[in-house]
VEXDREN-2710 file (C-alpha; in Angstrom, 1 decimal):
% VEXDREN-2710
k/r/px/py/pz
1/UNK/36.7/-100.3/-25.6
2/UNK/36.8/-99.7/-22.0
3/UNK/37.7/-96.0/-20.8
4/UNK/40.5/-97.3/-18.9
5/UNK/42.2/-98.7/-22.1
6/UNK/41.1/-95.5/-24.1
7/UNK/42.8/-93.2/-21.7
8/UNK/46.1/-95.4/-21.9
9/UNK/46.1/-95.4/-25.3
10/UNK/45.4/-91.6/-26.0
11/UNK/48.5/-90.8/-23.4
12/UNK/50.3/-92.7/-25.3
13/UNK/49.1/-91.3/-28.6
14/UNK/49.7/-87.6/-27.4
15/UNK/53.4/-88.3/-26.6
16/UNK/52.5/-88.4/-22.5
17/UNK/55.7/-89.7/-20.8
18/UNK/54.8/-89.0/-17.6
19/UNK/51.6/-89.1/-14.8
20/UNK/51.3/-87.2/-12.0
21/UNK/48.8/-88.5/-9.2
22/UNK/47.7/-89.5/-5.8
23/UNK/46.1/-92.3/-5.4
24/UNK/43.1/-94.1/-5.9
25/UNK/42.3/-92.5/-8.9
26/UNK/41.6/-94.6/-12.5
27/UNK/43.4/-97.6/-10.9
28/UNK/42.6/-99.5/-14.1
29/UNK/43.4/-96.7/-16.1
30/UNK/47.2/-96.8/-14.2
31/UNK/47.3/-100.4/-14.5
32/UNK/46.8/-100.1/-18.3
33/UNK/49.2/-97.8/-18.8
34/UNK/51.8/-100.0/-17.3
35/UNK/50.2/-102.9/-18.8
36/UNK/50.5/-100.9/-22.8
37/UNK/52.7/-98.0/-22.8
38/UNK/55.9/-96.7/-21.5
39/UNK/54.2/-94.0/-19.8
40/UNK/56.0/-93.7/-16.6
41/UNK/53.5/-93.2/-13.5
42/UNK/54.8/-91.1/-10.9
43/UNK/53.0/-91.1/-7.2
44/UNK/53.2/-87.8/-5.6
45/UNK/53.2/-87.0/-1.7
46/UNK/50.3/-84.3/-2.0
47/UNK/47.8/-82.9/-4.7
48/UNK/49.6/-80.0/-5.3
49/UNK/52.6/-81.5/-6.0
50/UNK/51.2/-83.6/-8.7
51/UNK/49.6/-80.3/-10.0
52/UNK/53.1/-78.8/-9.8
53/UNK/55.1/-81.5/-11.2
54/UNK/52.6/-81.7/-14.5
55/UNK/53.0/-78.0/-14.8
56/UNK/57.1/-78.4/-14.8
57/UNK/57.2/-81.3/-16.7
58/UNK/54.7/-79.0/-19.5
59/UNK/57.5/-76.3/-19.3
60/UNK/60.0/-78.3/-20.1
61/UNK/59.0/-80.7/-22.6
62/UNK/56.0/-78.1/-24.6
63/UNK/54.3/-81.2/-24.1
64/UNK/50.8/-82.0/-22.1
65/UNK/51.2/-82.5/-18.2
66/UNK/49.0/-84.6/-16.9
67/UNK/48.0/-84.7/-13.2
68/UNK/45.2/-86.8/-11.1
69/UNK/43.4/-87.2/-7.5
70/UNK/40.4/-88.6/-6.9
71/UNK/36.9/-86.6/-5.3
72/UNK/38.0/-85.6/-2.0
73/UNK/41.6/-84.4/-3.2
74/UNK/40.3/-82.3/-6.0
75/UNK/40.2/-79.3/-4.5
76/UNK/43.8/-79.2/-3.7
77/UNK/44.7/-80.3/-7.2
78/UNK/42.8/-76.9/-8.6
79/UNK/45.1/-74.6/-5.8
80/UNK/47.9/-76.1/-7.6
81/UNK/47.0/-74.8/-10.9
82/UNK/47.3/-71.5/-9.7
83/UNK/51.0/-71.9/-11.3
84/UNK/50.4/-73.1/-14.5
85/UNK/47.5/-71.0/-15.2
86/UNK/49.4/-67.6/-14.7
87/UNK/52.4/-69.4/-16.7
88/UNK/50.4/-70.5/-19.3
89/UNK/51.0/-74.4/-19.3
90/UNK/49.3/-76.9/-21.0
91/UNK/48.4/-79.6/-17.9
92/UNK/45.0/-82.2/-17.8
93/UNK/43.7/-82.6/-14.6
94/UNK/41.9/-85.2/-14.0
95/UNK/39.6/-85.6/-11.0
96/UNK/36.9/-87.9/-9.7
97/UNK/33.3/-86.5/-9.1
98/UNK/29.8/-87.1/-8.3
99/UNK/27.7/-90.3/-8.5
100/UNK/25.1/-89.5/-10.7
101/UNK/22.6/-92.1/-8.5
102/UNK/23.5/-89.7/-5.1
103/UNK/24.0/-86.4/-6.0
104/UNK/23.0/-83.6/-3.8
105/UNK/22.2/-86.8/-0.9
106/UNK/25.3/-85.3/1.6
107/UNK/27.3/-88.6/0.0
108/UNK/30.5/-89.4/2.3
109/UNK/33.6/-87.1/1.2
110/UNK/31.2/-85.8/-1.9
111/UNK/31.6/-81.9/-2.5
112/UNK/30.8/-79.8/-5.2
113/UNK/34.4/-78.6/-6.5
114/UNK/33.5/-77.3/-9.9
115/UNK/33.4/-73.7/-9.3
116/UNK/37.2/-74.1/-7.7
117/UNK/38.5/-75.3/-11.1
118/UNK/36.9/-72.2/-13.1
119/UNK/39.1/-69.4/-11.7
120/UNK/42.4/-71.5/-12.5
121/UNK/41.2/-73.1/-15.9
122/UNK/40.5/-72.7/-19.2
123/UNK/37.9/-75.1/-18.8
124/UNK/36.3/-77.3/-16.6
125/UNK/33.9/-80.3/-17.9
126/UNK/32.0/-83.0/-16.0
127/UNK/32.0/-86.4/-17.5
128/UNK/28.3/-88.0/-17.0
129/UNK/28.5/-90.1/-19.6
130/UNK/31.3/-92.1/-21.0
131/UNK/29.8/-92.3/-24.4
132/UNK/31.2/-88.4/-24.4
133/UNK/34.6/-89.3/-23.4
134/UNK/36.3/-88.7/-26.7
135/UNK/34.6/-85.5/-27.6
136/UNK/35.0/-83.7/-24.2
137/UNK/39.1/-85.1/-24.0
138/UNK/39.2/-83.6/-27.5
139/UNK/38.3/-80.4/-26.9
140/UNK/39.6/-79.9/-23.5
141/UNK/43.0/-80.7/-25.3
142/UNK/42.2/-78.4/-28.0
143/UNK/41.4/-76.3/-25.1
144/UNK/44.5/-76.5/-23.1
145/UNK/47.5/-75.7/-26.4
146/UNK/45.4/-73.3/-28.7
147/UNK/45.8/-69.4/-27.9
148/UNK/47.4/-68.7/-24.9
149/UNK/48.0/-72.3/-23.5
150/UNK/46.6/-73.1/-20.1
151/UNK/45.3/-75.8/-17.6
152/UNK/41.8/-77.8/-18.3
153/UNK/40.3/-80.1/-16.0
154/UNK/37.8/-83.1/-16.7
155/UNK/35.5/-84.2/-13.5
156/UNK/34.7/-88.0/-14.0
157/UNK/32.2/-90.1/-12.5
158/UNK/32.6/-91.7/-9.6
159/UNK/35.0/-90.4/-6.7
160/UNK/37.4/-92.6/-7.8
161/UNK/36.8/-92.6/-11.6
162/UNK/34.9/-95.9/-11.5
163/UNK/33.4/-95.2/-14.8
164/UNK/36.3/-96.5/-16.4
165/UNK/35.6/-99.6/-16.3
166/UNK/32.4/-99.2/-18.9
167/UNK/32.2/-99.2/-22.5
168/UNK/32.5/-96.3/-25.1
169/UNK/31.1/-97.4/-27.8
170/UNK/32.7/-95.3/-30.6
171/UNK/36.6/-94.3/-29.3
172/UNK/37.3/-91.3/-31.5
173/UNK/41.2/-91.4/-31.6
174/UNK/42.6/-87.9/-29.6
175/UNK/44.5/-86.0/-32.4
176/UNK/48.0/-85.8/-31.9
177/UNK/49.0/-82.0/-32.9
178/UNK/47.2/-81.4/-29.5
179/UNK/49.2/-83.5/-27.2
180/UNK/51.5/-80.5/-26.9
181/UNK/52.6/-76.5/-27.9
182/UNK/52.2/-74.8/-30.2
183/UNK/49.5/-77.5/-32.0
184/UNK/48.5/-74.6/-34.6
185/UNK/51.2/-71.5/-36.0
186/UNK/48.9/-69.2/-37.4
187/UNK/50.4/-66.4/-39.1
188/UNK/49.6/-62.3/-39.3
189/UNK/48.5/-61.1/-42.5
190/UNK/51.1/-59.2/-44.8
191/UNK/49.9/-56.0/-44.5
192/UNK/50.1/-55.9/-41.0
193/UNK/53.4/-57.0/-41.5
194/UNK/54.3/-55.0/-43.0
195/UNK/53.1/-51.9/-41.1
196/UNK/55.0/-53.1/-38.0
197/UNK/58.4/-53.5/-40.1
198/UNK/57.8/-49.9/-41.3
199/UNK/57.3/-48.7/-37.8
200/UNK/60.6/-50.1/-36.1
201/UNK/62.3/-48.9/-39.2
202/UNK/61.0/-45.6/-38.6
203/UNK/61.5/-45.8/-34.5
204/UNK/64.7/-44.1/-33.0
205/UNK/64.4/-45.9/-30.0
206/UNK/62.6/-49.4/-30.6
207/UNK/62.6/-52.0/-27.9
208/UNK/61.2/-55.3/-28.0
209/UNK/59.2/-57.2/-25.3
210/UNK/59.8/-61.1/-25.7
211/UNK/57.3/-63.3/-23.3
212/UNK/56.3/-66.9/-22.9
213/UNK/55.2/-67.0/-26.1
214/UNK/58.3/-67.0/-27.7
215/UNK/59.3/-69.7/-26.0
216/UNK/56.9/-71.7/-26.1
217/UNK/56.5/-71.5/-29.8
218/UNK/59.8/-72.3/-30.1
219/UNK/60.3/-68.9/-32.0
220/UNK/63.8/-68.1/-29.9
221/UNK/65.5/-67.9/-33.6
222/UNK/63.5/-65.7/-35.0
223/UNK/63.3/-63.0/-32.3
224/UNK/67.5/-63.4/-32.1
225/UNK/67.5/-62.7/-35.7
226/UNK/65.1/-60.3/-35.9
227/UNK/66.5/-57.7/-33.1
228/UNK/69.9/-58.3/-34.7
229/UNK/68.9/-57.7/-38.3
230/UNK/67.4/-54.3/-36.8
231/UNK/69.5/-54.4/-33.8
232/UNK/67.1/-53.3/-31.9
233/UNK/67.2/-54.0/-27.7
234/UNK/65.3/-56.7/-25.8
235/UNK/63.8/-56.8/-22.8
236/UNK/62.8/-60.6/-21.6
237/UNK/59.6/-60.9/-19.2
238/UNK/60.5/-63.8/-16.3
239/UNK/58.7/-66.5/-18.2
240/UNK/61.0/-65.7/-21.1
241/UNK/64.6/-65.7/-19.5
242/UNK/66.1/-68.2/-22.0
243/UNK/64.6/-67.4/-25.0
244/UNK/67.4/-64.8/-25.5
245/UNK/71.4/-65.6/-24.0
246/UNK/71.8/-63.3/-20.6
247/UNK/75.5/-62.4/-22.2
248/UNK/73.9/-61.3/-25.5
249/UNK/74.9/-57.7/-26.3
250/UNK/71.3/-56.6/-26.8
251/UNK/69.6/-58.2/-24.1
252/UNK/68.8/-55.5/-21.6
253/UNK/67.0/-58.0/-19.0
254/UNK/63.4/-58.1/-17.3
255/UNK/61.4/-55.2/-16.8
256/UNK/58.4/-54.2/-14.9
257/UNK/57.7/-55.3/-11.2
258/UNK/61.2/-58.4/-10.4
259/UNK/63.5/-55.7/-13.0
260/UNK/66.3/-55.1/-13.8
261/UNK/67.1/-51.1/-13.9
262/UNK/68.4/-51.2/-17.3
263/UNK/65.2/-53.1/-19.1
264/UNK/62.7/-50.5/-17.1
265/UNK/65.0/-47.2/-18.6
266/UNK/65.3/-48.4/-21.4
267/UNK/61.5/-48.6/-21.8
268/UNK/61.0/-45.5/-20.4
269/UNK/62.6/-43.9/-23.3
270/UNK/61.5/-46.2/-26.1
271/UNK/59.4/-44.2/-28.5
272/UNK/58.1/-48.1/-29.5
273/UNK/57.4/-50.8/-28.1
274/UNK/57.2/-54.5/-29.6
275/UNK/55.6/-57.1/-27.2
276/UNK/56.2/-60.4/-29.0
277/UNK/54.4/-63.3/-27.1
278/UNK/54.2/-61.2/-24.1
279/UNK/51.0/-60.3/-22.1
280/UNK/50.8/-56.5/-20.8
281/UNK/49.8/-57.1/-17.6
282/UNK/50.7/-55.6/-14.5
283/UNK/53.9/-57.6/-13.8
284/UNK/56.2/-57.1/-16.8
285/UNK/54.5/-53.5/-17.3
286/UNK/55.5/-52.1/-13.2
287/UNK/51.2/-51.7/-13.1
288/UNK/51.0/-50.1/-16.6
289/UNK/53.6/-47.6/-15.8
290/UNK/56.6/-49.3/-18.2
291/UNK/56.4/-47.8/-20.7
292/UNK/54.6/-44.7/-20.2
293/UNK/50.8/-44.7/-21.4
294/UNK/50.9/-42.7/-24.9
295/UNK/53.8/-45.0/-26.1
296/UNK/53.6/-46.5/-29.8
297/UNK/53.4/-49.8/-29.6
298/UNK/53.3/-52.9/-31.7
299/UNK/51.8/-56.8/-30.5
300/UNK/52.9/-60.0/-31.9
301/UNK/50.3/-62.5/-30.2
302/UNK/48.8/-65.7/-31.2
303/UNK/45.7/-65.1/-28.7
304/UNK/43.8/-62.5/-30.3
305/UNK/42.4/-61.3/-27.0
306/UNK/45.8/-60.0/-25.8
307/UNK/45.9/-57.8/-28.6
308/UNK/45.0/-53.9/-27.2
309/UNK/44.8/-55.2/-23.9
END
């Protein structure tokens, strides 16, 4: 199967609706698409842009965004992806790279852009040989939905992703749960469970801390029920706006650094805190200040790493 017809298909496969790119990039790839799928394949008037437009179209559909330019455009593709990887949004970037014939021989428009993906990924892999193509798209997808969803980028031969008009040999199918967020719901063990339940029960002033996370697994339900059941106030950070109705009595808005007063006090006097799906960096915390440091608090997080943090 030719990689051109193995990309197609695996957009298709993954539920892509939608590419973002500038051209000439995987012409044949492009052409196949139109050629197989209903994939539609949106020209954009800059790198960024295409970078941008995957990262929307991620928010808004919990599905993958993918986004293209060929060699000499990849290193405005990665300054786009600034966005989604501070938002955490599951885009593909695609990008052409080195011939492996003339590497390091000053080839026309040929620059080494790797290290400009690393800072804004959560991983960056170069495609030498097609052969690898369906292990390396695997796993960057795996990549790009598991934990704390972010951008990936794959570097293909050829500054305009010629390879994709050779053979691979064995096309591993790309697996489907991975096309979009969450692919995975794990689930915290009952004793911790039950500790947390115990605390807010105990708390006089609880307040919960909804992020992305919510949202983007889709848990909006849940947390509703869960600070009404307990009635218990909620503070949103801006990447979680909707996951709880403005107008709702126990929504007290977004704290930290863009705040509103109300979400900020209210932390400041919480004797525990519950950050569901919400990272604890500087933004939704006013630089660690909100709440105070000695405050209890509880983490709901499906990226083990933001635990403590």
């Amino acid at each position: 199967m030719k990689v051109a017809i193995y990309l197609a298909e695996s957009f298709q496969t993954l539920g892509v609706t939608q590419v973002f790119f500038v051209p000439t990039i995987l012409s044949h790839t492009l052409a196949e698409i139109e050629r197989r799928t209903g994939i539609q394949r949106i020209v954009t008037h800059g790198e960024k842009a295409a970078a941008y437009m995957a990262d929307g179209y991620a928010r808004a559909t919990g599905r993958i965004g993918v986004c293209m330019a060929q060699c000499i455009g990849a290193s405005n593709l990665a300054a786009g992806l600034r966005d989604p990887a501070m938002g955490g949004s599951p885009v593909l970037a695609i990008t052409g790279g080195p011939y492996g014939s003339s590497r390091e021989r000053h080839t026309y428009q040929e620059i080494d852009d790797a290290l400009t993906f690393q800072p804004v990924t959560k991983a960056s892999m170069y495609l030498d040989d097609v052969q690898r193509l369906p292990a390396v798209l695997r796993q960057l997808l795996r990549e790009a939905t598991t934990g704390s969803p972010g951008p990936v980028h794959l570097s293909v031969r050829g500054h305009f992703g010629e390879c994709e008009q050779e053979d691979v040999r064995d096309p591993a199918p790309v697996e489907p749960p991975f096309g979009g967020v969450p692919p995975l719901r794990p689930s915290a063990d009952e004793a911790s469970v039950r500790r947390v339940l115990e605390a807010l029960a105990r708390a006089e002033r609880p307040v919960i801390v909804a992020g992305g996370g919510v949202r983007i697994s889709g848990a909006a339900a849940e947390l509703r029920a869960l600070a009404e059941t307990l009635s218990i106030p909620v503070a949103t950070s801006l990447n979680a706006k909707d996951v709880l109705a403005a107008d709702h009595p126990l929504n007290i808005g977004v704290p930290g650094l863009y705040s509103r007063k109300s979400a900020n006090a209210a932390l400041l006097e919480a004797d525990l805190v519950f950050f569901i799906g919400s990272r604890t960096g500087s933004q939704v915390t006013f630089r660690w200040q909100v709440p105070p440091p000695g405050t209890a608090v509880a983490q709901l997080d499906n990226n083990p790493s933001e635990i403590g943090r």
